[in-house]
N, C-alpha and C positions, 0 to 999 in steps of 0.2 A: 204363343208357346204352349204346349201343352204340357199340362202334369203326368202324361202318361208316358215312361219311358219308352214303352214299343213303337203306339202312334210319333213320337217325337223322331228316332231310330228313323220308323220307315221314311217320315218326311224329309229328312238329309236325306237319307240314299236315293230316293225322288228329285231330290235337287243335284245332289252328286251326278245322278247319272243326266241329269239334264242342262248339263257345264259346255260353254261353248267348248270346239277341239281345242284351243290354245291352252284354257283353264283344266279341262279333265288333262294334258296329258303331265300338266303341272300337281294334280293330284295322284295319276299314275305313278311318277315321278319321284313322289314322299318317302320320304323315311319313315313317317310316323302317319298311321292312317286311323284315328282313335277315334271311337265314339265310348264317351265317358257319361256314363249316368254317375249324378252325385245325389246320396243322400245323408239330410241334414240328420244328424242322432240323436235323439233327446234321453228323459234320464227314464220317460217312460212312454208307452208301453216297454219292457223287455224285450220285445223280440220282435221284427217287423219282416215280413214279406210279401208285400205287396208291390216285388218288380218281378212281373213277368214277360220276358218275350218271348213270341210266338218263332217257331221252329221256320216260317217262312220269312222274318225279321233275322233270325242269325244267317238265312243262306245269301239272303241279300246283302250284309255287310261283309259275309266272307267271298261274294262276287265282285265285290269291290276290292277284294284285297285287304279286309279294314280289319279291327282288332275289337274288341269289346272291354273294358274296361271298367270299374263298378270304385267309384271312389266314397267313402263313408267319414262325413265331417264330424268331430267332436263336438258334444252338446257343448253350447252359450256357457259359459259363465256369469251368474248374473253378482 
């Protein structure tokens, strides 16, 4: 698994698109076609941006029909 959301990204859509006919047209198919990067929040740094995809990573999930999604977890409680 990698920590890199793009390389992560291209790797589904690498697997996506290499679904036997029965599974892609079940993926075809979806209601819901999400590729969700989650990041965890802490209380510090303030401000983080270190997710970048590259413009040939969003044409390939919008060739699948897919959605992009960006989910951001609350820090730990400790």
């Amino acid at each position: 698994m990698s920590k890199n959301a793009d390389a992560a990204i291209r790797h589904l859509v690498t697997l996506v698109e290499a679904l036997p006919k029965a599974a892609r047209r079940c993926w075809n198919e979806s209601v819901s076609r999400t590729f969700d990067v989650g990041i965890q929040a802490g209380l510090a740094p303030r401000s983080f941006e270190d997710v970048q995809l590259h413009e040939d990573t969003l044409e390939a999930v919008a060739r699948l029909h897919g959605r992009l999604l960006v989910t951001v977890y609350a820090p730990y409680e400790e």
